[in-house]
C-alpha positions in Angstrom: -3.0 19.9 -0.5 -5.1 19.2 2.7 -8.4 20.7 1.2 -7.9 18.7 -2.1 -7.1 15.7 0.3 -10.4 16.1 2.2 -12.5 16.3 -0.7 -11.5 12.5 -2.2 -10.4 11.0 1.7 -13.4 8.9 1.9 -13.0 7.5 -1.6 -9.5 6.9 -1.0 -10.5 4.8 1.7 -13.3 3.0 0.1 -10.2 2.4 -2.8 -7.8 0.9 0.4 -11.0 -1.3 2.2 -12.0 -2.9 -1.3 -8.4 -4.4 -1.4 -8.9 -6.9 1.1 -6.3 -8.7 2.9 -4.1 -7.9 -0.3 -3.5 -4.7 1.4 -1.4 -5.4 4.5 -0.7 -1.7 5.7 -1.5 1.4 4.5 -0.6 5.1 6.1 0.0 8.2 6.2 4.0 9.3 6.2 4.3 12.3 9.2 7.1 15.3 9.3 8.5 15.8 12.8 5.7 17.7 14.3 4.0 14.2 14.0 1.3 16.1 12.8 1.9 17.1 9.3 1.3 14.6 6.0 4.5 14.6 3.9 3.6 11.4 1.9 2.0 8.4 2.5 3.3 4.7 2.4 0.7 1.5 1.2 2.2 -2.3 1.2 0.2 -4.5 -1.6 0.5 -8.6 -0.9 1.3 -8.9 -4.7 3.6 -10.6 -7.2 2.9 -8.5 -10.0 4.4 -5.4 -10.8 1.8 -4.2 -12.9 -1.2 -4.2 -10.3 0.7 -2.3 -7.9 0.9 0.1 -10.7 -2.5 -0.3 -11.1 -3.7 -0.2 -7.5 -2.1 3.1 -7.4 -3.5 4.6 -10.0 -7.0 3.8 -9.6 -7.0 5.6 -6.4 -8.8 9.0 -5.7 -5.7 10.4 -4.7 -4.1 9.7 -7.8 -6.6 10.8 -9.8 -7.5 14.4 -8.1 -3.4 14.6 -8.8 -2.5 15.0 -4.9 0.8 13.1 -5.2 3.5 15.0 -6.1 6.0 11.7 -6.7 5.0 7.9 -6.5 7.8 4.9 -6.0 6.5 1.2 -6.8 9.3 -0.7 -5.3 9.5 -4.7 -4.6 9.8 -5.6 -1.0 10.7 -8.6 -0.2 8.9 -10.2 3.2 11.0 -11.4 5.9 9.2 -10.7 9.3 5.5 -11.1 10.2 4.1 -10.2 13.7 7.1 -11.8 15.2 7.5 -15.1 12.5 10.7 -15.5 11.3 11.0 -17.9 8.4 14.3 -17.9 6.4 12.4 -19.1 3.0 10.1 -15.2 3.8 6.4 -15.8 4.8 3.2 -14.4 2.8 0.2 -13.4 4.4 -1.4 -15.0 1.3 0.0 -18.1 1.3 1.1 -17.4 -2.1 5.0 -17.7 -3.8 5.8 -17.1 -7.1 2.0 -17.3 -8.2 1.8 -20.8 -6.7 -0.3 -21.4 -3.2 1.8 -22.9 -0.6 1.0 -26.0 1.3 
């Protein structure tokens, strides 16, 4: 699906940029050639379910129908750049909705 890829790439990454700092990493998943996209992988600073959902959808890839299979799954934040915390740590400052001091 590379041409079909190429055609919405830049709106893709208009979609990724107008996320802010609520994205946190966003790439493309390789085969072994290191050369070949087999997937992709995005992490979304969010509590809620729903706009993960929703951040995937709205992107151009999602809508020119280039992914075969998408996961939403809950990870939970342990390790930043070298910070270990035991209570997790949030880029956002933000637990459980709340802001944290």
């Amino acid at each position: 699906m590379e041409a079909e890829r190429e055609q919405v790439r830049d709106g893709h990454r208009q979609h990724l940029a107008a996320q802010g700092k609520k994205l946190l990493a966003s790439g493309a998943l390789l085969a072994e050639d290191g050369v070949t996209i087999v997937g992709g992988a995005s992490l979304l600073d969010t509590d809620s379910r729903e706009e993960a959902v929703r951040f995937e959808a709205e992107d151009p890839y999602a809508k020119a129908g280039i992914r075969r299979e998408v996961r939403v799954i809950e990870w939970r934040l342990r390790w930043w750049l070298g910070d270990f915390d035991a209570d997790g740590h949030r880029p956002s400052g933000k637990r459980n909705g709340k802001t944290e001091s």
